[in-house]
C-alpha positions, 0 to 999 in steps of 0.5 A, a space after each residue: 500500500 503507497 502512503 503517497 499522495 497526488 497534488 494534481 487536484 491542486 495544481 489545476 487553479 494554481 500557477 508556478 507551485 511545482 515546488 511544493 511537490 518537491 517539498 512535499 516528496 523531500 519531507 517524506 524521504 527526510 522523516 527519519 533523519 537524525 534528528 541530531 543535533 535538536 533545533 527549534 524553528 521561531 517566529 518573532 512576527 510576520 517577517 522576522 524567524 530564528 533557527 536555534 541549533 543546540 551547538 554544546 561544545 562547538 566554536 564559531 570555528 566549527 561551525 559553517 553556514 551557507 546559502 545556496 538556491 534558497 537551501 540554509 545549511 548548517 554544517 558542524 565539525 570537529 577540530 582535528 586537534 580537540 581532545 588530543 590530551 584527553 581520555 574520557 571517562 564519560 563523554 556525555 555531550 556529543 560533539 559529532 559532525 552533523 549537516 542541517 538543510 532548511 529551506 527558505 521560502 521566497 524572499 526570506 534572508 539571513 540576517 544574522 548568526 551567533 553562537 552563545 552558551 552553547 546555542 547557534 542562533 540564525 536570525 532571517 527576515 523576510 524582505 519582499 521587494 517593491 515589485 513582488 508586493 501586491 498592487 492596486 490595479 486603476 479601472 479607467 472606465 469606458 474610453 470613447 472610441 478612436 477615430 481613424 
């Protein structure tokens, strides 16, 4: 038995929303994922997000943020030299490579990031240009006939 579902009925009165099929397949393919390490999605208003990573034990060094195609992604690394002195007796915090990916709706910008206490936080806005904003359409009326 398919648990996949179709979306034809939906694109038959709507325009340009192949990607939603895409982002709808991805999510599928994605839920069972590591979920290593936890994250928070927020919204702080209409335009404003923040992605919280709990990042215990990185450094800004370790970290490694980037935009491409309108796909987020957070990569952590170990330092090669971390712990080289050291034997754990326990080592409860997992300090293991991981790779996040989030994508970005359209017009949605990082604007900032910082790591703090142990928490990267990715701070997005949504700027929408003056041209893809909604715009009133005059109606001139009845215009009188041209003559030729």
């Amino acid at each position: 038995m398919s648990t996949a579902f179709s979306l034809a009925p939906l694109f038959r009165s709507s325009v340009g929303f192949d990607r939603f099929n895409d982002l709808f397949e991805a999510a599928q393919r994605n839920e069972q994922a590591s979920s290593y390490p936890p994250y928070n999605v927020e919204k702080h208003g209409d335009d404003q997000y923040r992605i919280v990573v709990a990042a215990a034990g990185f450094q800004d060094e370790d970290l490694d943020l980037q935009v491409e195609r309108g796909v987020l992604t957070v990569i952590g690394g170990k330092r090669a030299d971390a712990g080289k002195d050291v034997t754990f007796l326990h080592q409860g915090i997992a300090q293991r490579a991981f790779k996040l990916s989030f994508r970005l709706a359209d017009h949605i910008e990082v604007k900032t990031a910082q790591l703090a206490n142990g928490l990267l936080s990715i701070d997005l806005v949504r700027v929408v240009p003056e041209e893809a904003k909604a715009k009133r359409i005059p109606i001139n009326g009845a215009r009188p006939a041209l003559n030729s």
